[in-house]
C-alpha positions as MATLAB code, in Angstrom:
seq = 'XXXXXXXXXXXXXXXXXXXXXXXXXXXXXXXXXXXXXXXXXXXXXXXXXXXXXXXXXXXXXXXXXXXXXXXXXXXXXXXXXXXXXXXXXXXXXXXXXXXXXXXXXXXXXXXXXXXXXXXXXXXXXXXXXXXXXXXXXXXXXXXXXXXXXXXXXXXXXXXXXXXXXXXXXXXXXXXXXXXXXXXXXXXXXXXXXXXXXXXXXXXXXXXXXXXXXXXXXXXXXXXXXXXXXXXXXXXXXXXXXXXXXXXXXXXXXXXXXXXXXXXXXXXXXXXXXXXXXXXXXXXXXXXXXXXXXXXXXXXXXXXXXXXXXXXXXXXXXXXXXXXXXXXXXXXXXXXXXXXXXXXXXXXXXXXXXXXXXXXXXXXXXXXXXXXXXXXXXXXXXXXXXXXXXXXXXXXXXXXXXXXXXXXXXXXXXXXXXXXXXXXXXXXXXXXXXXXXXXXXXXXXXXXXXXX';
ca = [
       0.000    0.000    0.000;
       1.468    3.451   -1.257;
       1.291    6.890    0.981;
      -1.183    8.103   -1.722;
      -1.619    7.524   -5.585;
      -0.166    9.875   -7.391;
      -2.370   12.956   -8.935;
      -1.148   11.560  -12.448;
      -1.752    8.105  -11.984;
      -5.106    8.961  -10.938;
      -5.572   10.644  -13.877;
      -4.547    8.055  -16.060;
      -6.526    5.484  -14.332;
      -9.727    7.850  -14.589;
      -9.320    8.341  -18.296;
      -8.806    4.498  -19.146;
     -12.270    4.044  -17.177;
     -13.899    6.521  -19.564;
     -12.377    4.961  -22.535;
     -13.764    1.234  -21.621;
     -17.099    2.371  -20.350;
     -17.319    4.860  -23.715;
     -16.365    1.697  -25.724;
     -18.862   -0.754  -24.226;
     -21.798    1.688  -24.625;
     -20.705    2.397  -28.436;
     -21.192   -1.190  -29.048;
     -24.113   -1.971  -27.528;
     -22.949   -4.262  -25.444;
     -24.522   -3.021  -21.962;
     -27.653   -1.648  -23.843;
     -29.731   -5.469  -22.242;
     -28.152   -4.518  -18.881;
     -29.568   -0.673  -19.256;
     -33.132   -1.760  -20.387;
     -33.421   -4.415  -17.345;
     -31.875   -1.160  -14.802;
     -35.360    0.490  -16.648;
     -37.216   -2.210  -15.978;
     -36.344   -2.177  -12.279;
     -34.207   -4.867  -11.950;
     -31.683   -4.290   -8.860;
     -28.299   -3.486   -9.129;
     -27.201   -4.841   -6.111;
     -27.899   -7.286   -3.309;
     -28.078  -11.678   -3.566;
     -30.036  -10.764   -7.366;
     -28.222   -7.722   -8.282;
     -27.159   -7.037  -11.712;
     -23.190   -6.743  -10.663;
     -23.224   -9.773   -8.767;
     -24.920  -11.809  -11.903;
     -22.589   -9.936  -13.846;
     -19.252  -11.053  -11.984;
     -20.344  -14.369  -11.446;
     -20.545  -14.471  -15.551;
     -17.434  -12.957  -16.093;
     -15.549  -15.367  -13.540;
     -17.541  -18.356  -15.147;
     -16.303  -17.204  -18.396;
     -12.768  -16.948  -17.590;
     -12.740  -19.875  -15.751;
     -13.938  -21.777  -19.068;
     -10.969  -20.434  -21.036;
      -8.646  -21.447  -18.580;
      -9.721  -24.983  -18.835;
      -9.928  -25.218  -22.880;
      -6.545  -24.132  -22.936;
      -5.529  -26.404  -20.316;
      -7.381  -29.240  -21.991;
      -7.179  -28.415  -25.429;
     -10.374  -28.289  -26.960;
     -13.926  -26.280  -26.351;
     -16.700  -27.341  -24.585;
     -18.845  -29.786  -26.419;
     -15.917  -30.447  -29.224;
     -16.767  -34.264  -29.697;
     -12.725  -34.337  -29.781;
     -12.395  -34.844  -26.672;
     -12.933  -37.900  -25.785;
      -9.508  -39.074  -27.851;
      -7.483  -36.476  -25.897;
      -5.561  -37.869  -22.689;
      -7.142  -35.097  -20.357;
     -11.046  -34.059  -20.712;
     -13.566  -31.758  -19.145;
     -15.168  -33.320  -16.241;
     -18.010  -31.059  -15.202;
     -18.166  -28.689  -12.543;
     -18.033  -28.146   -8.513;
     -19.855  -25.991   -6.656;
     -17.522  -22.873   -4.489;
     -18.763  -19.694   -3.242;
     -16.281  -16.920   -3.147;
     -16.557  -13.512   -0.726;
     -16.306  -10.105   -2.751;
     -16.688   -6.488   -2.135;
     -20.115   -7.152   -3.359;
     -21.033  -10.137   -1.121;
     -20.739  -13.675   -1.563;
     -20.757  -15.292   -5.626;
     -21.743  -18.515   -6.053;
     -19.993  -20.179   -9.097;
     -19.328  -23.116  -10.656;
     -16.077  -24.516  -11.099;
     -14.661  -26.362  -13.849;
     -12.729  -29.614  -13.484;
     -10.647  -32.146  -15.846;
     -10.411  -35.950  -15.090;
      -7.044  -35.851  -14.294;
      -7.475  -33.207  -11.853;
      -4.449  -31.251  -12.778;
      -6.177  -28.273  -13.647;
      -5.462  -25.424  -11.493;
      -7.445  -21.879  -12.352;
      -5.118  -18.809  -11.917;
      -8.328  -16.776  -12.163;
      -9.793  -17.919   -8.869;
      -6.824  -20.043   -7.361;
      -7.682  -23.386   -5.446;
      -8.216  -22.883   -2.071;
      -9.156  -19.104   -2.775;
     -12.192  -18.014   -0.880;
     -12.076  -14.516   -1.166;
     -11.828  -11.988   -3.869;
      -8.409   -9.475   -3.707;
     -11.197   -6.751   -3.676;
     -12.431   -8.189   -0.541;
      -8.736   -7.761    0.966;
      -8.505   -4.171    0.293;
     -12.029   -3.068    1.252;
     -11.125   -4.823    4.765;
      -7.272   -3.227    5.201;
      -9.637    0.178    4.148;
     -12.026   -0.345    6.957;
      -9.391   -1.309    9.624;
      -7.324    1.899    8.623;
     -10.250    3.702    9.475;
     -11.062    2.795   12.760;
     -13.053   -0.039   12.830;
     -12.221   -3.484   14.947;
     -11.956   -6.815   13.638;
     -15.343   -7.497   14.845;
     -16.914   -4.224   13.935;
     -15.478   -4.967   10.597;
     -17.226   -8.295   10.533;
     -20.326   -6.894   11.817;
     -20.546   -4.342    8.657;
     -19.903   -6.955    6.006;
     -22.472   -9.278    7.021;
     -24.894   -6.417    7.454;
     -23.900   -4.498    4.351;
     -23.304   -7.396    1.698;
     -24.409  -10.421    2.924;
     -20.743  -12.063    3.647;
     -19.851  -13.328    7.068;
     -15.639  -13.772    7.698;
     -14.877  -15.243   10.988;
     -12.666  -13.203   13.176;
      -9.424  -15.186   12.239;
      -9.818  -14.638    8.725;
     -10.066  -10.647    9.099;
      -7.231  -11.088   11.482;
      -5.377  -13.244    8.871;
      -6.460  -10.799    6.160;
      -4.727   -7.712    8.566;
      -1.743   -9.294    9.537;
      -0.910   -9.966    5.710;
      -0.093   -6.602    5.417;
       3.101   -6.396    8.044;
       5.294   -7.382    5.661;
       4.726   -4.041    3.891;
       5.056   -2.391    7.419;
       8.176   -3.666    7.520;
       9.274   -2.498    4.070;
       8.012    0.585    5.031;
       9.894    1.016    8.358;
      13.389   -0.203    7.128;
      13.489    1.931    3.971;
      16.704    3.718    2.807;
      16.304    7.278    3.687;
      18.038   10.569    2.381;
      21.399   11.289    3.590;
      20.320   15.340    4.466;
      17.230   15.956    6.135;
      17.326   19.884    7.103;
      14.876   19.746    9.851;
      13.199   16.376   11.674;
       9.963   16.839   14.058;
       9.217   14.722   16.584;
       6.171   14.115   18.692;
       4.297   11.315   20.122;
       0.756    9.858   20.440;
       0.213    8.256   23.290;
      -1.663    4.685   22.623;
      -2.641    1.630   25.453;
      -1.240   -1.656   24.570;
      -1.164   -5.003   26.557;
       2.465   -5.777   27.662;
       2.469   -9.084   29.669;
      -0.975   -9.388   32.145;
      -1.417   -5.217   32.258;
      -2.827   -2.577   29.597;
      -0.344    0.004   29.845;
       0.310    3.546   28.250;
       2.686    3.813   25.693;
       4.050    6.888   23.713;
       4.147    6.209   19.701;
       6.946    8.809   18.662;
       6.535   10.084   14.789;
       9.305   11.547   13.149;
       9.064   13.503   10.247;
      11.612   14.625    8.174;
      11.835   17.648    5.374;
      14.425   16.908    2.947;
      16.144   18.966    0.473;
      13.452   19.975   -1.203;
      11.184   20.744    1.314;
       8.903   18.480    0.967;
       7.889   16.312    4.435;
       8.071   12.256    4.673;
       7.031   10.352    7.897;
      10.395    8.586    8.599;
       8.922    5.772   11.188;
       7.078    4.841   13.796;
       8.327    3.749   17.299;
       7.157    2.497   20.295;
       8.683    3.718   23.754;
       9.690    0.437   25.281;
      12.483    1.911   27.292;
      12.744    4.802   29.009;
      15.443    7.912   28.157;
      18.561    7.733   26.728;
      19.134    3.529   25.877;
      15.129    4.000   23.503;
      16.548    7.123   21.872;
      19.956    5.567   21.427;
      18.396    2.609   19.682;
      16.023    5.018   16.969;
      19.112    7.185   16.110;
      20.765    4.312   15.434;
      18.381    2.987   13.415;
      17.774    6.236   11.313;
      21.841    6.315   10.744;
      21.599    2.805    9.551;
      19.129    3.441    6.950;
      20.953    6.144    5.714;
      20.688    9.705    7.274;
      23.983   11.084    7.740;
      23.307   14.395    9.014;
      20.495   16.075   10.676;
      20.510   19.944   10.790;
      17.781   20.961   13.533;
      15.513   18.042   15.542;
      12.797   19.894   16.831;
      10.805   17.697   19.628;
       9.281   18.807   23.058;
      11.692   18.518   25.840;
      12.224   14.300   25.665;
      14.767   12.808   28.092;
      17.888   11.056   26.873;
      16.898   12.569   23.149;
      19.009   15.028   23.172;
      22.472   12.654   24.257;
      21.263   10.524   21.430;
      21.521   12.720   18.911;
      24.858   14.413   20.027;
      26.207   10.635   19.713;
      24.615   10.082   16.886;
      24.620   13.662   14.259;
      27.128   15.625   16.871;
      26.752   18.777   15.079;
      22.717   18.493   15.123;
      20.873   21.134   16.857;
      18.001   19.867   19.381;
      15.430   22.516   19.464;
      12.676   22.407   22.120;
       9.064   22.891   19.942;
       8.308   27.025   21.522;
       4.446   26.121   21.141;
       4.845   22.960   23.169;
       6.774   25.183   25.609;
       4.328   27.558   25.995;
       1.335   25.258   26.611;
       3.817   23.975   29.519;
       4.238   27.540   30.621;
       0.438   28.578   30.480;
      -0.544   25.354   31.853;
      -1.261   26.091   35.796;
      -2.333   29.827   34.192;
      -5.939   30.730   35.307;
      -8.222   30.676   32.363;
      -9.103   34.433   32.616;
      -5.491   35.105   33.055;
      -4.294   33.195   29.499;
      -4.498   35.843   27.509;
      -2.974   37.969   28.892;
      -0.178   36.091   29.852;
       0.051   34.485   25.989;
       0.694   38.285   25.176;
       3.396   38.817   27.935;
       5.588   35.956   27.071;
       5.511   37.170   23.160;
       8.849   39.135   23.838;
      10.602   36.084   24.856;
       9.612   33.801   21.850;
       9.803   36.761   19.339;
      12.846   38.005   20.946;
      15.561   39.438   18.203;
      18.839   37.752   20.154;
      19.383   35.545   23.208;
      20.049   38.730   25.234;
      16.958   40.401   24.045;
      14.940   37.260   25.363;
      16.424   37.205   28.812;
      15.687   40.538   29.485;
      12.429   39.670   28.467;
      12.274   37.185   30.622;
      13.548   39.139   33.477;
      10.741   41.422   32.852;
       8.128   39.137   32.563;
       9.312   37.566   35.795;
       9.422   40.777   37.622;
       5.936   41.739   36.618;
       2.431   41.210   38.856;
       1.825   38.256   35.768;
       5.423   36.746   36.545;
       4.845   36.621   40.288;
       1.015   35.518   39.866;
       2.809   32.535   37.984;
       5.837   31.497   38.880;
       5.183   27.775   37.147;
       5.483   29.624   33.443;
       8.571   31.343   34.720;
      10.166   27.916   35.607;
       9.077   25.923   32.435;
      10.692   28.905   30.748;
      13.743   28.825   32.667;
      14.307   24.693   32.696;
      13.944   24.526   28.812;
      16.319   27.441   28.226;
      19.113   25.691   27.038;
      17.211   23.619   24.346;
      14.988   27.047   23.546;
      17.217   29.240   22.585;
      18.990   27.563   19.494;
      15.844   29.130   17.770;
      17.015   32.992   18.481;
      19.576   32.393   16.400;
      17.805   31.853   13.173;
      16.387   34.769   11.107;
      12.358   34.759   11.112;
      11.693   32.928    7.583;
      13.432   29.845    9.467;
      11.851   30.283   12.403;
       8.564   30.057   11.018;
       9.802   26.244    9.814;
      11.168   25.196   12.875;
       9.553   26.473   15.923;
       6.700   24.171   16.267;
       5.889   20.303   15.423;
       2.572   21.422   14.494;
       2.957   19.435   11.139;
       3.006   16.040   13.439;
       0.376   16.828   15.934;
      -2.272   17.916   12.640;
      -1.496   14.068   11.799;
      -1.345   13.029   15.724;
      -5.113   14.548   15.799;
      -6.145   12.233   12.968;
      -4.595    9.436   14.227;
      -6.532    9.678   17.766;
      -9.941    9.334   16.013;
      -8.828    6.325   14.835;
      -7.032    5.073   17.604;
      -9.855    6.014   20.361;
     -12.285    3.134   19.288;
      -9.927    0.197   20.264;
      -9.491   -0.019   24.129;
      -5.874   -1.424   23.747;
      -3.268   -3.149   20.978;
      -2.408   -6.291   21.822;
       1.209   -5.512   21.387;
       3.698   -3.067   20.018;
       3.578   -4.556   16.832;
      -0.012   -4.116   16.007;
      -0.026   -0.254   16.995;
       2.223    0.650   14.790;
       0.996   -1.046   11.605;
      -2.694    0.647   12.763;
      -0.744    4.149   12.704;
       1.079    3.223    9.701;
      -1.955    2.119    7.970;
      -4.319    5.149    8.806;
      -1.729    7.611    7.695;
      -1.547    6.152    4.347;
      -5.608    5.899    4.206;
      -5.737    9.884    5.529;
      -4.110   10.726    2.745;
      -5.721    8.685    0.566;
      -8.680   10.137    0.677;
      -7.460   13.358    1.162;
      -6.102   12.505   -2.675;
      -9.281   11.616   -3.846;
     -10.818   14.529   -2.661;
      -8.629   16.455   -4.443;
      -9.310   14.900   -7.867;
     -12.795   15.413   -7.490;
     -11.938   19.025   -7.448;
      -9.109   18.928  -10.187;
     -10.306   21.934  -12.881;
     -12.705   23.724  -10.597;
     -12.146   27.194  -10.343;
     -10.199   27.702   -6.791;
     -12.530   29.670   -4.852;
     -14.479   26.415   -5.159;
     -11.867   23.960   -4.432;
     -12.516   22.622   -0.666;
     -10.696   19.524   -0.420;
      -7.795   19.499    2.220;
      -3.988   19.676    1.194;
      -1.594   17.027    2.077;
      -1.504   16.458    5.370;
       2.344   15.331    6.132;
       3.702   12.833    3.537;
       4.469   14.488    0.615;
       3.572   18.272    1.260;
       5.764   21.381    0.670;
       6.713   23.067    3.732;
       5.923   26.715    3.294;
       8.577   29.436    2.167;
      11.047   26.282    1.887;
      13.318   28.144   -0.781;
      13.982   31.124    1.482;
      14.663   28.783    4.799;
      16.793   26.714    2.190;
      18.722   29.506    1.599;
      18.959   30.664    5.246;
      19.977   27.049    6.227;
      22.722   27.136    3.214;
      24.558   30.802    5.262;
      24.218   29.290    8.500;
      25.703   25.692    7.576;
      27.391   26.029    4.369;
      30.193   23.338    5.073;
      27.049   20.625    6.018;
      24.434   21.192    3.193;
      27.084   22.307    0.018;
      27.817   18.856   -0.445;
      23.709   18.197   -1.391;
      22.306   21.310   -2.910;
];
């Protein structure tokens, strides 16, 4: 399963659709199927139209399979002289996307006819596989996904097989997770979502850190998915190490909220990296114990510290801010302040353009907000494993169908266009030429080598 199709493979795919459904109604060929559509007949359901239809079109290709396995067509007196013949049929009923097909299967006398079209021991239909990876990347449980199959087209799977059907797909996960990455990647965000899974008899918490990198270009990729097994430094250690083994061989700025051990990890790992604590993750840490009437004002105080031109600039704000009736209301948003300073104020020394790209994860929690509507209807994952090929899975089905949406919209004037952007994987970080640039005076020596 791909991030998203492509806007020109979509394209392609749409126009080959028009050109076969054009075709067929030139001919004629569906003008029987309009007239009984007319006459009422139903498209759909046990005696639907497309189930009548597919079980024809199987039927049919199953036939041609076994003439050329055999030799000769059906009812070709022939035969009988040649050392394998047609044998008649067995009955098999097959699950689709459009509920169970009953067909009939041909069979030789030697019994060494095997159908590519629907493979011995086959039950289900590949359709079938995808609409069920869909609905699990959407939310839905194994049994609620059972549930809406028998109650929407007639076809009951037993838990195991949806299970069966699910787990088929860790083997892309994998892939996916082990990748070669780019050697450069400017900036990385980090941030977690924070997901219960069973480890040994207890349902415990566990964060699920996403990193996601901007390369050269400045276009965003979701590097992996891990789960916090460990705490601090030894967990941190172990995903550096990881990253560097797949390829990254420099990191410019990590921006993350205030992890511990992170930061040690990345000094071993990229020693000239800079580890910059995410300022909007800071202030909801500094505003947090802030009385609701009080936020505002507050927000507004601390604006000199954040938007400070220099490092000196911001401690005087600071000092201000502390010495004011706010800063002595509060002295919690002094502290959080004051305990993240070191990892803070890497981002004063950036003009604003590159500020704007690196002062916030924002980019992972928009995806981290998705990700909880489709992680809240499951009370726990039954391991590690599991929770990350759910995450990896509904990121590749949010932007999905944020593609689609888009192609809907493809040629409509843009005050109507509606459908969302890209939502990490693949989309342009904003003003990315003039942070490039920025990034290119500040570490020349680092990013020559890959402009």
């Amino acid at each position: 399963m791909s991030m998203a199709t492509t806007d020109p493979e979509r394209e392609q795919r749409r126009r080959q659709q028009e050109r076969v459904a054009d075709a067929l109604k030139s001919s004629g060929a569906l003008d029987e199927i309009f007239a009984l559509i007319d006459a009422g007949e139903p498209l759909t359901g046990h005696e639907g139209l497309i189930k009548g239809m597919l079980k024809a079109t199987l039927e049919r290709g199953l036939e041609a399979e076994l003439t050329e396995h055999v030799g000769y067509e059906r009812g070709d007196p022939t035969g009988q002289y040649l050392p394998d013949s047609r044998n008649g049929y067995y009955a098999k009923t097959v699950a689709s996307e459009i509920g169970d097909v009953d067909l009939a299967i041909p069979r030789d006398r030697g019994g060494t006819f095997t159908p590519m079209l629907v493979p011995k021991g086959q039950r289900r239909l590949d359709g079938l596989d995808a609409m069920i990876i869909s609905l699990y990347a959407g939310g839905m449980t194994i049994r609620d996904i059972g549930h809406h199959l028998a109650s929407t087209i007639g076809t009951e799977l037993s838990h195991e097989t949806i299970s069966k059907i699910v787990d088929a797909i860790a083997d892309e996960v994998l892939a996916w997770q082990s990748r070669p990455l780019e050697p450069l990647y400017p900036v990385i965000y980090l941030d977690a979502i924070i997901v219960k899974i069973r480890d040994g008899g207890h349902v415990r918490n566990k964060a699920a850190h996403i990193a996601v990198g901007v390369d050269m270009d400045g276009i965003k990729h979701v590097l992996g998915i891990w789960i916090q097994t460990t705490e601090g430094a030894k967990f941190w250690a172990s995903v550096c190490a990881e990253l560097a083994n797949r390829g990254v061989r420099d990191v410019l700025i990590v921006c993350c909220d205030g992890l511990t051990g992170f930061p040690e990890a990345i000094a071993a790992t990229w020693p000239e990296a800079t580890v910059q604590t995410c300022v909007v993750h800071l202030i909801r840490a500094a505003t947090r114990f802030v009385n609701y009437k009080d936020r505002k004002a507050v927000a507004a105080a601390l604006k000199p510290i954040y938007q400070a031109p220099s490092v000196d600039a911001a401690v005087e704000a600071l000092k201000e801010f502390a010495a004011s009736d706010l800063g002595a209301k509060y002295p919690s948003t002094v502290k959080a302040f004051r305990d993240a300073w070191e990892r803070f104020i890497p981002f004063l020394a950036f003009p604003p353009a590159l500020r704007r790209v690196i002062y916030t994860t924002n980019a992972i929690e928009s995806l981290n907000y998705q990700l909880r509507k489709v992680t809240k209807n499951r009370g726990h994952f039954p391991n590690d494993h599991a929770a990350i090929k759910l995450l990896w899975l509904a990121i590749c089905d949010i932007e999905d169908k944020r593609a689609r949406d888009r192609a809907r919209e493809r040629g409509a004037p843009a005050s109507q266009r509606k459908a969302s952007g890209r939502l990490v994987e693949g989309q342009i970080t904003t003003n990315w030429k003039q942070a490039l640039e920025q990034l290119a005076l500040a570490y020349p020596e680092r990013i020559e080598p890959y402009l």
